[in-house]
Legacy VTK file of the C-alpha trace (Angstrom):
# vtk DataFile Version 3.0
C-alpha trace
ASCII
DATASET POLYDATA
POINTS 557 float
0.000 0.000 0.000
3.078 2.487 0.590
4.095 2.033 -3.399
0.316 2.594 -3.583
0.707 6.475 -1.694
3.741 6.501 -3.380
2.308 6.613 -6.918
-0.370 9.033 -6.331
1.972 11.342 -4.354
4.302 11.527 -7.335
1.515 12.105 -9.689
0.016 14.926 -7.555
3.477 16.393 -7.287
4.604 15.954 -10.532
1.338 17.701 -11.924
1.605 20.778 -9.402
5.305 20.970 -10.451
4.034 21.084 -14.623
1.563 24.111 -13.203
4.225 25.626 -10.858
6.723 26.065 -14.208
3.899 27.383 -16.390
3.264 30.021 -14.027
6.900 30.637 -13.572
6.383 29.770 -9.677
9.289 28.090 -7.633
8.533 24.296 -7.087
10.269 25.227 -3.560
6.986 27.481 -2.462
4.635 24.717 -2.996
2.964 22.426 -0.447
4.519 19.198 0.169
1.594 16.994 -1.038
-0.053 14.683 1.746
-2.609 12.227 1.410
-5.485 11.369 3.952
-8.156 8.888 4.893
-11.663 10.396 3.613
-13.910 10.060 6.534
-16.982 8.059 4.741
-16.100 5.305 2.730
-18.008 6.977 -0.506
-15.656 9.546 -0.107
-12.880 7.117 -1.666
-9.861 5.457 -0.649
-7.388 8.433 -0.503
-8.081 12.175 -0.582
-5.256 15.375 -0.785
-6.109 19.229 0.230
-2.901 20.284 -1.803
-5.158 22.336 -3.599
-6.735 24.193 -1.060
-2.936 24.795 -0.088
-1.859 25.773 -3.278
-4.364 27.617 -4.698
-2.679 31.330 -3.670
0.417 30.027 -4.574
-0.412 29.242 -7.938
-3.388 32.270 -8.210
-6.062 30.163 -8.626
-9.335 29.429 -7.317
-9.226 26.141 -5.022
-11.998 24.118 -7.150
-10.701 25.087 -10.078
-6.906 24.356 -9.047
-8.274 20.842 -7.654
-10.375 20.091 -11.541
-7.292 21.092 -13.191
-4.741 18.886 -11.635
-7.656 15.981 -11.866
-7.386 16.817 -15.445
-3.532 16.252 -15.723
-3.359 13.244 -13.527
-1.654 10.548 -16.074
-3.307 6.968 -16.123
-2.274 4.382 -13.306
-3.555 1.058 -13.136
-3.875 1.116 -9.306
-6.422 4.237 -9.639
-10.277 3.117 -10.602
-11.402 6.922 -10.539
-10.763 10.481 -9.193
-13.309 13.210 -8.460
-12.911 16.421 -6.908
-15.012 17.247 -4.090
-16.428 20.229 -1.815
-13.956 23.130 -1.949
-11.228 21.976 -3.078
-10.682 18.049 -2.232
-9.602 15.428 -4.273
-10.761 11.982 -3.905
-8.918 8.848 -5.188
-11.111 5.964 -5.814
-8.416 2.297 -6.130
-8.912 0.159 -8.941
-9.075 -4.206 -7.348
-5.424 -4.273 -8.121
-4.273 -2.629 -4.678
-5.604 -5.511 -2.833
-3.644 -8.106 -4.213
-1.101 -5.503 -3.608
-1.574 -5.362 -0.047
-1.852 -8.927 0.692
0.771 -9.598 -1.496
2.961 -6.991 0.562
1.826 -8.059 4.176
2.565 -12.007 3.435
6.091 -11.197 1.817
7.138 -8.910 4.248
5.653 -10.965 7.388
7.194 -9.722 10.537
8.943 -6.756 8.989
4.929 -5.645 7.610
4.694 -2.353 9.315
8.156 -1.464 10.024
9.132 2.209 8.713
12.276 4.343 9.159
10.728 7.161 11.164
13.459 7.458 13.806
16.654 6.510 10.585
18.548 4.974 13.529
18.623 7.507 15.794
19.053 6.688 19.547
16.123 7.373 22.079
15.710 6.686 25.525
12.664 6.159 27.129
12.577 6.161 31.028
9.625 4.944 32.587
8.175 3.954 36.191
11.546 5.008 37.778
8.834 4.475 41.040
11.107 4.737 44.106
12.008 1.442 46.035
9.981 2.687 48.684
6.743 -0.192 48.446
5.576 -2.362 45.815
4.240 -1.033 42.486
0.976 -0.078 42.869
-1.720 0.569 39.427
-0.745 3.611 38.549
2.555 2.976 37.801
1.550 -0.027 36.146
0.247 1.840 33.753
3.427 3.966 33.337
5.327 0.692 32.951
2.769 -0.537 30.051
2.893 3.157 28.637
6.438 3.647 28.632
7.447 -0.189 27.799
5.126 0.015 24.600
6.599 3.153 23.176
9.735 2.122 24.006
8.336 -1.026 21.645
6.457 1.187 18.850
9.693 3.423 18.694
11.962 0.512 18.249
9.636 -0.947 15.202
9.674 2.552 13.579
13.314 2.870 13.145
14.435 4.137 16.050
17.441 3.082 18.087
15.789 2.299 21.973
16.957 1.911 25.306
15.011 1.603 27.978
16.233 2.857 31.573
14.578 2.869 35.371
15.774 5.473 37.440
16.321 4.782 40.458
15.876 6.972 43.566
18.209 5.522 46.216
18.921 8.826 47.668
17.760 11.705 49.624
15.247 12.020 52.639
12.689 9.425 51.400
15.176 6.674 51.682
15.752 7.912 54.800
12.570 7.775 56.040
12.301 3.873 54.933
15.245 3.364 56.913
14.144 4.979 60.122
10.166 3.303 58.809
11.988 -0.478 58.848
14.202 -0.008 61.973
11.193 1.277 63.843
9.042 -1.823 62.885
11.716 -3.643 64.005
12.392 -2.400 67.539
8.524 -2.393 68.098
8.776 -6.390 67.050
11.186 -6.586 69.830
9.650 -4.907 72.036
11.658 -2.160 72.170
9.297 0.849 70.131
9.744 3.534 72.766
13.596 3.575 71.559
13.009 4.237 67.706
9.539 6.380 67.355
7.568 5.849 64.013
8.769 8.990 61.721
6.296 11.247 61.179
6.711 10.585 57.351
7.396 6.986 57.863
5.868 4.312 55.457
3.086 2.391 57.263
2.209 -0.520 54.832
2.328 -4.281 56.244
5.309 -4.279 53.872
7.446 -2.967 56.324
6.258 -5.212 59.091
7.482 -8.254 57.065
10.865 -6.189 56.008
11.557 -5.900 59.728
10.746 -9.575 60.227
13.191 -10.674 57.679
15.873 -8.570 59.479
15.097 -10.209 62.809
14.979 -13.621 61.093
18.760 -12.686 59.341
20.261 -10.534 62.083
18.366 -11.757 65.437
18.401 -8.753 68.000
21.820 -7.788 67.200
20.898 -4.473 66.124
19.119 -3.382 68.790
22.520 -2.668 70.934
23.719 -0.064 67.880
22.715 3.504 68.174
20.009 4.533 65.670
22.301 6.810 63.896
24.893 3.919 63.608
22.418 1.018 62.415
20.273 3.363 59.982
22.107 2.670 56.982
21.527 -0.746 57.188
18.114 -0.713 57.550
17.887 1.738 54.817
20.128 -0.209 52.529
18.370 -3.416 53.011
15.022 -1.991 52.587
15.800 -0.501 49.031
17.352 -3.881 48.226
14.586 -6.033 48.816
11.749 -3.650 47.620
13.794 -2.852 44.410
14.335 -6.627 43.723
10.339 -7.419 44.052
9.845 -4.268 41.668
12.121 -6.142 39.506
10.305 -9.322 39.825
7.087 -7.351 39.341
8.013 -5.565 36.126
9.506 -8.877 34.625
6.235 -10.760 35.176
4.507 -7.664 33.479
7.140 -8.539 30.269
9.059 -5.106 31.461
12.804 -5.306 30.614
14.647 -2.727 31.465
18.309 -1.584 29.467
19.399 -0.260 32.113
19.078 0.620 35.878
20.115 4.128 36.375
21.133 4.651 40.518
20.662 8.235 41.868
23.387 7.392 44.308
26.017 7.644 41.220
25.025 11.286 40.165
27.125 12.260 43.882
29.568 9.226 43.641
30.412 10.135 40.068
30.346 14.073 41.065
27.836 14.412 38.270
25.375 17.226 40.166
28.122 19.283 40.914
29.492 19.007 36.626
25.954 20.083 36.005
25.790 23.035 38.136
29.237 23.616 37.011
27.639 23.659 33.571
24.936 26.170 34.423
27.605 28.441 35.934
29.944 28.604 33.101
26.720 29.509 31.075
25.692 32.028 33.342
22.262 30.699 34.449
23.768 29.668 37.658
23.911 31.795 40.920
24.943 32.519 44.858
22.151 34.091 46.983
21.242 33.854 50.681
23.951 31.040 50.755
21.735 28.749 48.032
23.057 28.279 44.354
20.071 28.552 42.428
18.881 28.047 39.072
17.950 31.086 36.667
14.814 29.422 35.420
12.960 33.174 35.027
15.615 32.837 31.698
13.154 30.650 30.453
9.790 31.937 30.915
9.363 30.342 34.740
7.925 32.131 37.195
10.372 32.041 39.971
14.701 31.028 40.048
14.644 27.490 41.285
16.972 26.408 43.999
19.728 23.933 43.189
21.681 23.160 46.608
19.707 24.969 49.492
21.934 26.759 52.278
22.549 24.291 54.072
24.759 22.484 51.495
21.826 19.698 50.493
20.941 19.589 46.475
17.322 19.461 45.643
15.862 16.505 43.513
15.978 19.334 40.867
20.110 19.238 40.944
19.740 15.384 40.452
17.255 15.288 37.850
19.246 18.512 36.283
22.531 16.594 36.384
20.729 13.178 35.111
19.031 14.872 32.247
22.256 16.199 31.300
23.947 12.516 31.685
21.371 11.330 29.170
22.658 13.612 26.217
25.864 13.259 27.366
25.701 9.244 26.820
24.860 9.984 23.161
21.055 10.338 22.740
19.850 11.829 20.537
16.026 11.956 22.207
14.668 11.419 25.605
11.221 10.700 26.858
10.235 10.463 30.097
7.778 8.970 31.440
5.814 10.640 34.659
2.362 10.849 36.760
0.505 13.229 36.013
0.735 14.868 39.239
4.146 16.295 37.741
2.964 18.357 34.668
3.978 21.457 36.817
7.967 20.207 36.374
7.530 19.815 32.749
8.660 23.768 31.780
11.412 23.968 34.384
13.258 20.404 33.160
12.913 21.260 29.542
14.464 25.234 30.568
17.541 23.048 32.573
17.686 21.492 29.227
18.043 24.493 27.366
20.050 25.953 29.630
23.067 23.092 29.036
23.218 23.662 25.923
20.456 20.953 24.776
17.515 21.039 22.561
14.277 21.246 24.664
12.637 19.967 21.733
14.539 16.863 21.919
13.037 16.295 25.303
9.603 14.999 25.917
7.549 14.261 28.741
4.080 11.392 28.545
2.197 12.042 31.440
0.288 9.331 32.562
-2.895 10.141 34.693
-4.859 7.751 36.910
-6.310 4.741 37.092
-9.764 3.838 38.510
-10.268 0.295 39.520
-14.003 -0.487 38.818
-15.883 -3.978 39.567
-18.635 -4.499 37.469
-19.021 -0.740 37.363
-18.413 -0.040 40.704
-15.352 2.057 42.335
-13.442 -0.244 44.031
-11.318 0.991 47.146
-8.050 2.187 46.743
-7.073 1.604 50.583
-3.990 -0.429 51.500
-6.135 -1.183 54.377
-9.204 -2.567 52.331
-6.778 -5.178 50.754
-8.090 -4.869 47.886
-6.109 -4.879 44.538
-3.510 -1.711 44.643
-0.882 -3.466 43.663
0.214 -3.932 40.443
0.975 -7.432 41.067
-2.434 -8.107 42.629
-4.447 -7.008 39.361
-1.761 -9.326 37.121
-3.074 -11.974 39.827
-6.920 -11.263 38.947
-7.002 -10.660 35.819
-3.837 -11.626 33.882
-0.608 -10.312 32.288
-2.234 -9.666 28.962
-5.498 -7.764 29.882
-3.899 -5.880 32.536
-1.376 -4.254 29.587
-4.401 -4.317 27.514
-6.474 -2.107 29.559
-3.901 0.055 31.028
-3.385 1.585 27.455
-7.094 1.241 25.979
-7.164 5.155 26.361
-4.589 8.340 25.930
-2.333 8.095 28.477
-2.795 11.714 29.723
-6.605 10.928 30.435
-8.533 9.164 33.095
-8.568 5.638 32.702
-11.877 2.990 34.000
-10.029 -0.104 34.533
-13.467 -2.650 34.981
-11.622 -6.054 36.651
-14.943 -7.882 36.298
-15.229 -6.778 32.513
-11.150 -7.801 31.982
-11.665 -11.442 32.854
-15.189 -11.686 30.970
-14.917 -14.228 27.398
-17.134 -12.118 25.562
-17.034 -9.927 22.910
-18.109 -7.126 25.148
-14.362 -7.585 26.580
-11.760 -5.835 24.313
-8.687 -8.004 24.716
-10.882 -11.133 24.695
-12.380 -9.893 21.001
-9.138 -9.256 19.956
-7.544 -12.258 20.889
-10.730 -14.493 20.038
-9.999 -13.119 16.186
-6.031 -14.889 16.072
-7.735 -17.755 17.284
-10.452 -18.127 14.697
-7.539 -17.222 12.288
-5.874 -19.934 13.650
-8.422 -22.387 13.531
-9.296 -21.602 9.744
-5.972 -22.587 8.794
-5.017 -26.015 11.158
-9.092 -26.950 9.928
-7.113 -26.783 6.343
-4.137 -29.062 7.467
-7.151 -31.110 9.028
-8.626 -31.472 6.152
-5.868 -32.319 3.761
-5.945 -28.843 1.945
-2.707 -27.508 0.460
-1.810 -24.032 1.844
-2.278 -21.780 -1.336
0.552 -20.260 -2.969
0.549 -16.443 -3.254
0.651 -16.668 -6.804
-3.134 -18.478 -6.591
-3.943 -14.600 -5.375
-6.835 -12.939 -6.740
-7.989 -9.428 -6.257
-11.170 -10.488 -7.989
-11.925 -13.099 -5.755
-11.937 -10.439 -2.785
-14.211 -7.597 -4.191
-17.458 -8.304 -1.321
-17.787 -4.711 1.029
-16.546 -7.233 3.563
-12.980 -8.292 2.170
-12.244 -4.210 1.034
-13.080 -3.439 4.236
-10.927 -6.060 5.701
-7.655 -5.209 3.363
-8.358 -1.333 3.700
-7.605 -2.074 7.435
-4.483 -3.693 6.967
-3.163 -1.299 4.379
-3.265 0.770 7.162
-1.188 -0.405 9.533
2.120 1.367 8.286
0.061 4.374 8.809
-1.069 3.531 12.278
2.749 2.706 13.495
3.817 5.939 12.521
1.084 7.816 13.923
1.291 6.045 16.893
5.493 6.594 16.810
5.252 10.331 16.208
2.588 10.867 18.857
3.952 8.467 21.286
0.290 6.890 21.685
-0.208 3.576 22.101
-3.683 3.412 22.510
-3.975 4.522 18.912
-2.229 0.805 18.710
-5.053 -0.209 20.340
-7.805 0.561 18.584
-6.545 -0.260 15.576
-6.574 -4.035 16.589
-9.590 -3.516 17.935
-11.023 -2.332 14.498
-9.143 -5.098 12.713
-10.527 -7.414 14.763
-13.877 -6.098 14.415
-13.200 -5.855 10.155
-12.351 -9.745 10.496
-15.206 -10.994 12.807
-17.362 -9.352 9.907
-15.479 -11.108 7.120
-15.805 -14.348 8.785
-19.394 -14.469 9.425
-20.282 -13.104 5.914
-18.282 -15.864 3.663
-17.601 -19.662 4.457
-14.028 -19.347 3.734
-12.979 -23.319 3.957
-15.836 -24.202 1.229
-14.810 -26.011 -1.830
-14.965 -22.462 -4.058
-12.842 -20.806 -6.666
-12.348 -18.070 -4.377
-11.334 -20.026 -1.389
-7.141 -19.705 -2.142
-7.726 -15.866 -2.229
-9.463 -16.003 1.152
-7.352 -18.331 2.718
-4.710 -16.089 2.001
-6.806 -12.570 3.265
-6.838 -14.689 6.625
-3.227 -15.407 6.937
-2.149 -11.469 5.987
-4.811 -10.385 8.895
-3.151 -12.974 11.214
0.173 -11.972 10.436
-0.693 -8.127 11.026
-3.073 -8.619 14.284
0.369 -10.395 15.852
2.650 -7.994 14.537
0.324 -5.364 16.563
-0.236 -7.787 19.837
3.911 -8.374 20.025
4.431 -5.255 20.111
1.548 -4.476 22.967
3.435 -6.995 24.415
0.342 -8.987 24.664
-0.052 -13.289 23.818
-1.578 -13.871 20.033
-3.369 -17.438 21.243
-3.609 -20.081 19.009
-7.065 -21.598 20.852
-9.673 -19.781 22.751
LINES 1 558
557 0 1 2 3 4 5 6 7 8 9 10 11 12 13 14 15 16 17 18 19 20 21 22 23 24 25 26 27 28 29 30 31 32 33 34 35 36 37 38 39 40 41 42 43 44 45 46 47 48 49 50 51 52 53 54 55 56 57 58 59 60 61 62 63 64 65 66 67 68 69 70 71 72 73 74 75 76 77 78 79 80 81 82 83 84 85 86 87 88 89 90 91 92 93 94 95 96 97 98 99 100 101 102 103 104 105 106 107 108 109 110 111 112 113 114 115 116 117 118 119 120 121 122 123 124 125 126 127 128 129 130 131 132 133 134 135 136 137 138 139 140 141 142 143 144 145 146 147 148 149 150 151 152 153 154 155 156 157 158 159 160 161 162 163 164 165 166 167 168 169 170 171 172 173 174 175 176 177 178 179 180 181 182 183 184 185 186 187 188 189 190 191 192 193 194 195 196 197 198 199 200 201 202 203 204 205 206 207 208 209 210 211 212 213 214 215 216 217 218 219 220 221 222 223 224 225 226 227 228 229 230 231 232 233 234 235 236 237 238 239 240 241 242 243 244 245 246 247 248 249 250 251 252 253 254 255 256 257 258 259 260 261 262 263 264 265 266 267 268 269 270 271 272 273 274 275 276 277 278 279 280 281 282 283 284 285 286 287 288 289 290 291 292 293 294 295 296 297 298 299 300 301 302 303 304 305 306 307 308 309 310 311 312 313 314 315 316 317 318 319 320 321 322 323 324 325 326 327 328 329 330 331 332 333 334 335 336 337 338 339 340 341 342 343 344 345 346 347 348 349 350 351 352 353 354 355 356 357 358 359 360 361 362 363 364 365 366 367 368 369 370 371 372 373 374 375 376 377 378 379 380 381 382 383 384 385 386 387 388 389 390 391 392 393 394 395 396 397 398 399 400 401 402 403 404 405 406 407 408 409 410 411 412 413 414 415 416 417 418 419 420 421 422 423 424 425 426 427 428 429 430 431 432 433 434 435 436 437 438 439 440 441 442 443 444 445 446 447 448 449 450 451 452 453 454 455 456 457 458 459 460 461 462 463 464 465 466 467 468 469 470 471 472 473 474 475 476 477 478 479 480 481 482 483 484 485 486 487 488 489 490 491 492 493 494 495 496 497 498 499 500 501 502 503 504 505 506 507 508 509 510 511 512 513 514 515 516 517 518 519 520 521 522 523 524 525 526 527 528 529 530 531 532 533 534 535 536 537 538 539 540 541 542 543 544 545 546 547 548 549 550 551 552 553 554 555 556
């Protein structure tokens, strides 16, 4: 379908350019010609605006401009008719050939069908969850770990280069406060609770209960003769261990492979805050006042200089994420996108004017902010209290509902809004659930072609392909949708959506299901090679789409 575009792009163009030298116009001042889906299917296959675009340009009327270039379009086999439209639109209606052209494409190129070279090599990063090893993973940042993971994925299949990092925030006062949180818990279990008081910002989940157990089980009451100042480090050390490991164990369950682990700890150890701050100084944008070193974010359209080491000596998180930022350019990327709660939109302008200010291109920096996540039950809200026990965990909803339908669900929608995640509805074998439609069309696929093996039937060659064999409303509809696939990976690359992933599976799934039902594909039938072969293309794109959700294409349902 792209040699398809290709053709009637460089007939458009090539036309415009005839018109552009007759008028003795620059080709370089006209509109680059782009090509869009009409809306209503009686609207054609393809339609262009390029004259609407060009029509001052050239000094014509749009309509006019639009009948003219209709009039100079040369003949093409893969173009049944072309009619100009409203004010100025032209419509492309495809001649049979382009499906056989499409199937053609899709079985040839089999896992490579989609791939495009959007990103030309270029190294990204994507960093995503990054959740501190404070407590488990709880839903929302499930969904940042299905977000981020799946661009990461989308990016990758577009051309781009991809790494995928977790930062890791083992430093500063909220480690601290697990520390004191654990080594409370744990003089309490020994009876000893007057002599470490709960911090007032101490962690209170059951987690930490069984944390301080597992110290008592490894280090008995050893620790209890240590000054708090002297054992703190352990407990805080230990804690961040074992939390970060079950994140790990989490996110791997969840299919969530990180690159690399990125460790807050190393932006001090390697001195990198203070070369970043150096940075800012040498470019002026860094300053002394009231014994702080701030930032000169007002430079940048903020509304207030942000503080970079406070006067006391301690950095802010802003110096480490400043000086981490930095690191990632520094390592040789050429992009970054982060991946962060919603909650954090307000730190969007400052990072991307710390950006700037080193000597970076803000635009190479973007930010997906992921908003939250209701947990429903047939409908109904369903607590979000640690004390309710019910499902807040990340791992708990993988539990109820499964791996798939849990990365399914958490990008069904845009990642910056709301998201109604329905457990009841998740684990339902109906049609009325999404991934179970979805998944429920590879397996009829499936079934079509082992009833063939079953039945003795050779697999038909591609040569036994015959666009006139697939000219019902059904079987256009059905290769229209995967013609569009290249489309919808690009889309989906350049605006970092996934969910536009999503629904296009959905809608081939949907296109399929109707196919299915309206012809008996495995009757003896002229037209049965051609169909057989319609089924295999959809299967191959429907698991090219669910690999990269990082979701199971089953074989039986």
């Amino acid at each position: 379908m792209a040699d398809v575009t290709a053709i009637l792009t460089d007939l458009i163009g090539q036309s415009l350019m005839d018109m552009a030298q007759e008028k003795g116009v620059s080709p370089d001042d006209l509109p680059e010609v782009r090509l869009e889906r009409p809306k209503r299917e009686d609207q054609g296959d393809w339609a262009t605006n390029v004259a609407m675009q060009a029509c001052k340009i050239l000094g014509q009327n749009p309509r006019d401009l639009a009948t003219a270039l209709v009039d100079r379009l040369r003949s093409d086999s893969h173009i049944k008719s072309v009619e100009v439209a409203g004010p100025g639109f032209i419509n492309f209606f495809l001649a049979d050939r382009w499906i056989a052209t499409v199937v053609s494409s899709v079985l040839k190129e089999g896992e490579g069908y989609g791939r495009c070279d959007l990103g030309k090599g270029r190294k990204v990063q994507v960093e995503f969850v990054s959740a501190n090893p404070t407590g488990p993973l709880h839903v929302g940042h499930g969904r940042g770990a299905a977000v981020g993971d799946i661009i990461g994925n989308i990016l990758a299949f577009a051309g781009w280069t991809v790494e995928k990092e977790y930062y890791v925030n083992d430093a500063g006062l909220q480690m601290s406060n697990l520390g004191k949180s654990t080594q409370s818990r744990y003089f309490e279990l020994l009876g000893r609770g007057a002599d470490a008081p709960f911090p007032e910002d101490g962690y209170k989940g059951d987690y930490i209960y069984d944390l301080a157990r597992d110290v008592i089980e490894k280090e008995g009451e050893a620790l209890l003769d240590r000054s708090l100042e002297e054992s703190l480090p352990f407990f805080t050390s230990y804690s961040c261990d074992v939390i970060l490991e079950g994140i790990k164990k989490d996110l791997d369950r969840f299919g969530v492979r990180f690159d690399r682990w990125f460790s807050e700890k190393t932006l001090y150890t390697d001195e990198l805050v203070q070369n970043a701050v150096g940075t800012l100084r040498e470019r002026g944008y860094a300053y002394d006042e009231g014994g702080a070193v701030w930032f000169r974010s007002t430079d940048f359209d903020d509304d207030k200089d942000r503080v970079l080491f406070r006067s006391n000596g301690v950095p802010t998180y802003f110096a480490s994420d400043v000086a981490y930022h930095k690191n990632k350019f520094d390592r040789g990327f050429d992009r970054a996108i982060d991946v962060w709660g919603a909650d954090h939109h307000g730190y969007v302008p400052r990072m991307r004017a710390a950006i700037e200010a080193l000597g970076k291109s803000a635009d190479n920096f973007t930010v997906a902010l992921i908003q939250f996540v209701n947990l429903l039950r047939d409908g109904d809200q369903v607590s979000m209290s640690t004390r309710s026990g019910q499902f807040v965990t990340l791992s708990d909803v993988i539990d109820e509902v499964g791996v798939d339908a849990t990365r399914y669900y958490f990008v069904m929608r845009r990642c910056d809004s709301h998201l109604d995640f329905d457990l009841e509805l998740a684990k339902r074998e109906s049609s009325d659930n999404p991934v179970f439609y979805v998944q429920y069309a590879n397996a009829r696929m499936s079934s079509i072609i082992r009833t063939l093996e079953d039945r003795g039937i050779k697999f038909p060659d591609h040569n036994e392909l015959n666009e006139d064999h697939l000219n019902s409303s059904e079987e256009k509809k059905l290769v229209t949708r995967l013609s569009m696939f290249p489309e919808e990976i690009e889309k989906a690359a350049s605006e970092l959506a996934p969910h536009r992933l999503v629904n296009y599976l959905h809608d081939l799934a949907g296109d399929f299901h109707s196919f299915y039902n309206a012809h008996r594909v495995l009757d003896d039938d002229p037209k049965r090679p051609s169909r057989i072969l319609l089924v295999k293309a959809s299967q191959v794109v429907l698991a090219n789409g669910l690999k990269i959700l990082g979701i199971s294409a089953p074989d039986r349902m």
